[in-house]
C-alpha positions, 0 to 999 in steps of 0.5 A: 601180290598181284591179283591171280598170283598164288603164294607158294608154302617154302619146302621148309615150312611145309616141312617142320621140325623132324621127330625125336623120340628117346629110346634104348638099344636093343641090338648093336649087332649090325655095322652102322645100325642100331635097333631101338625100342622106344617105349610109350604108355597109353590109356586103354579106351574100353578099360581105362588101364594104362598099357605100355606100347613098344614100338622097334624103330632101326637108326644109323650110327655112323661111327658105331658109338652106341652098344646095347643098353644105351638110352639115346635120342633119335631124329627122324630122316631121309630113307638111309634104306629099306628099313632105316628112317632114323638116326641117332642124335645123341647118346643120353646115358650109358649104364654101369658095367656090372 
């Protein structure tokens, strides 16, 4: 490289790796959305307790797979909307019908 020259990062390595979080359907009641919770347990400073956080996130699901009470993987994406930023990779598990 020449002097004065600066070396510019590559989108993708700027990018990295998307997110990807494991959660379950809470709502199937949308065409091609999903609502998922994904569950996460943190330790309360003051109180040194452990308190499980949930947090709603809403993932597109092309072919309309997925049914409420699915565990699935969800990768982050591209805004599909104002509210989605999230589509769903895999399903992970079904439960049994009761």
């Amino acid at each position: 490289m020449a002097t004065g020259e600066t070396e510019t990062a590559r989108p993708a390595d700027r990018r990295g790796a998307p997110r990807m979080l494991i959660g379950v359907v809470l709502s199937d009641k949308m065409q091609k959305t999903r609502v998922v919770v994904v569950t996460h347990r943190v330790k309360h400073e003051g109180y040194k307790k452990f308190i499980v956080k949930r947090v709603r996130y809403k993932a597109h699901d092309e072919k309309n797979e997925t049914r409420a009470g699915d565990k699935v993987e969800i990768v982050e994406s591209r805004p599909l909307s104002r509210d989605k930023r999230w589509r769903i990779e895999r399903l992970i598990e079904r439960p049994e019908q009761v």
